[in-house]
N, C-alpha and C positions, 0 to 999 in steps of 0.2 A: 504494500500500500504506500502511498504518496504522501510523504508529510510537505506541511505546505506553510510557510515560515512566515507570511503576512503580517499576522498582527506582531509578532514578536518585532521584526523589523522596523515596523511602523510606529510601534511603539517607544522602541531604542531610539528610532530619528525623534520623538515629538519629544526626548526628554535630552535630547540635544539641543536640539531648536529650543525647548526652552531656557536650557544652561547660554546661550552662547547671544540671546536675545539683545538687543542693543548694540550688539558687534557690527561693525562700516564691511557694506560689500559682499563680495561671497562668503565670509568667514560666518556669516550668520545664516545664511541661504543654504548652501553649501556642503554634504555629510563629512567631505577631507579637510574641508580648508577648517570648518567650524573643529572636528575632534584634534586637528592641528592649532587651532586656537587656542580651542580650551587647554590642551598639554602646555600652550606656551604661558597661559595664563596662569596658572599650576604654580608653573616654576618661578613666576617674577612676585606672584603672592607670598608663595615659601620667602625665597628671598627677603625677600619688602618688610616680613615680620620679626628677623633677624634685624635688617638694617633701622627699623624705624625705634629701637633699643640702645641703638648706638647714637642714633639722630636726636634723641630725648636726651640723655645724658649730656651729649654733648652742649644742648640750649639750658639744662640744668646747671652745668658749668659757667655757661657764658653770664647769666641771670648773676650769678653767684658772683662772679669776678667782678659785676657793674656793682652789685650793692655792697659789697665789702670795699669797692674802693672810695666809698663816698665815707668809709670811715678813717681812710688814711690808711688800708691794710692791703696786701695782696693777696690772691687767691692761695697761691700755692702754701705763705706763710699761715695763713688762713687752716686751710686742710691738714699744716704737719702739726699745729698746734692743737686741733681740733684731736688727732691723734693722738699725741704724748698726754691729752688731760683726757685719751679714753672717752671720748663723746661717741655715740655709736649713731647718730643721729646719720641718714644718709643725704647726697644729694639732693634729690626729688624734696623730701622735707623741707632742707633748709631752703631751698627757691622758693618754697611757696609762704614758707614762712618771712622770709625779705617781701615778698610780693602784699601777704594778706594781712599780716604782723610787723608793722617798720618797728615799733617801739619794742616787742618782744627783742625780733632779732638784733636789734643797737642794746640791749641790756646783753643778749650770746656772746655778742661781738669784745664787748668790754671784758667779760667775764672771762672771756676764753684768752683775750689776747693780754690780757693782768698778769 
């Protein structure tokens, strides 16, 4: 007897078509261009949620260096003191705390750099 593979097929393309929606051109039309899309789309997602870890940090940093220099301190001197008196407080924190907290973090700043 004949197996006859229709719906299965049509079913696989209609949850393609819908992954790949929005996509310019044949990649969205398309059953090769679009499962070659979506693979490349894969890869640059993976990617991107690696890189967007490093891209935070680093704005965390930068934030950090503006507001400690408006105390007369430098970042770097900043972080090794931050260190040696054992403050576990991380990046991310402290930006936001310069950011949402000036008065807190100018009492840290004094504190830590005493």
């Amino acid at each position: 007897m004949r197996v006859k593979r229709g719906i299965h097929r049509h079913r696989r393309i209609k949850k393609l078509r819908a992954l790949t929606k929005g996509y310019r051109g044949m990649r969205s039309t398309t059953v090769k261009k679009g499962k070659e899309a979506l693979i490349k789309a894969g890869q640059n997602a993976y990617r991107n949620r690696r890189l967007k870890k490093r891209d935070f940090r680093s704005l965390w940093i930068i934030r950090l260096n503006a507001a400690v220099r408006t105390h007369g301190v430098s970042y770097s001197r900043f972080i090794n003191q931050l260190n040696k008196k054992k403050v576990t407080l991380d990046r991310k924190v402290l930006s936001e705390l310069a950011i949402n907290e000036p008065a807190t973090f100018e009492k840290l700043v004094k504190e830590i750099m005493a």
